[in-house]
C-alpha positions in Angstrom: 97.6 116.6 94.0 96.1 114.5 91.8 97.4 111.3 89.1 96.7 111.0 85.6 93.4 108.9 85.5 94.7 107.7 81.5 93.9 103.8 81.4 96.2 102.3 83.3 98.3 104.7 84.8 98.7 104.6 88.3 96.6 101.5 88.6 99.2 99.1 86.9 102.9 98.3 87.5 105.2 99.0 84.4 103.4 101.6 83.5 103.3 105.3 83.2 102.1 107.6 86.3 102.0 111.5 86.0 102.1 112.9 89.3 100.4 116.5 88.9 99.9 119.1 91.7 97.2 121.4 91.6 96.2 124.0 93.5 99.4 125.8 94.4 99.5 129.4 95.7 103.0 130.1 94.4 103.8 129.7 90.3 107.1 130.0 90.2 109.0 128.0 93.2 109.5 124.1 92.2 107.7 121.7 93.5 108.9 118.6 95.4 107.8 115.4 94.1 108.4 112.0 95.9 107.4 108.8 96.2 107.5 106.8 99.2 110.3 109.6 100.7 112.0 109.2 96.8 112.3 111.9 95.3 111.2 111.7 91.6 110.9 115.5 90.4 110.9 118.9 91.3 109.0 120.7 88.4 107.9 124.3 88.5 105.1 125.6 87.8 104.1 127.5 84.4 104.9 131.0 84.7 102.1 133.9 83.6 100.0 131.2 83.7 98.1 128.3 86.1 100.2 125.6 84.3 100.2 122.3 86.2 103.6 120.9 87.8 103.7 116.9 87.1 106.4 114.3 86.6 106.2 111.0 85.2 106.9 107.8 87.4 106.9 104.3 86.2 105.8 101.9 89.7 108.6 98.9 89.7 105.8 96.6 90.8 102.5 96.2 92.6 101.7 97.7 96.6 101.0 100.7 98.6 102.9 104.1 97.6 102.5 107.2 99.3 103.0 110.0 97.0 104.0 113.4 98.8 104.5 116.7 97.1 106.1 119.9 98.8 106.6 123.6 98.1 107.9 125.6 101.0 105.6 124.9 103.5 103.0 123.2 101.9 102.7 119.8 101.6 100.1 117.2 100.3 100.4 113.4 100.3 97.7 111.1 98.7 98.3 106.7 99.0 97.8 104.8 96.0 97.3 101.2 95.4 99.3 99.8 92.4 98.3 96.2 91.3 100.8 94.0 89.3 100.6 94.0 85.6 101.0 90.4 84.9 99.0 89.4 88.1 95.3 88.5 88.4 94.0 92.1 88.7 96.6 93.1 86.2 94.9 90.4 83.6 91.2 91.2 84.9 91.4 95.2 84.3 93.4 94.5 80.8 91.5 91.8 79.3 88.3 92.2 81.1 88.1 95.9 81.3 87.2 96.1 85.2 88.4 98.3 86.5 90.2 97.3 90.0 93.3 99.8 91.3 92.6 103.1 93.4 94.2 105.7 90.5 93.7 109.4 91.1 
């Protein structure tokens, strides 16, 4: 499983995280998406093809998330850190271009 590394998604509050799941053994169950035991999504996989399942989720504000995905048995979580877009290391990594959350 892996988050979209685009500039500030996943890194900022506010704005746009795709959650994509790689690796997956079977193409054509749904996968479980969820977020902190949330769930989000539950896309399937591209048929005939090694499409990726993602969904988009938008973090309400900045902290520790735990992002799980599951398909039958399998199941892989990953922790993010998301910092607040209007606080300091919102400002730094927007205006200063340093880069400070955890992303994918």
């Amino acid at each position: 499983m892996y988050t979209d590394p685009g500039r500030y998604s996943c890194e900022l509050s506010t704005e746009t995280c795709w959650i994509s799941v790689v690796y997956l053994t079977d193409l054509t169950t749904p996968v479980t998406i969820s977020v902190d035991g949330t769930v989000i999504g539950t896309p399937t996989p591209g048929t005939g093809c090694w499409c990726t399942p993602e969904t988009a989720w938008i973090p309400p504000k900045g902290g520790r998330y735990t992002l799980t995905a599951t398909q039958g048995s399998q199941t892989a979580t990953k922790t993010v850190t998301i910092g607040d877009y209007n606080g300091l290391q919102g400002i730094v990594q927007r205006y200063l271009g340093i880069d400070t959350g955890s992303g994918s």
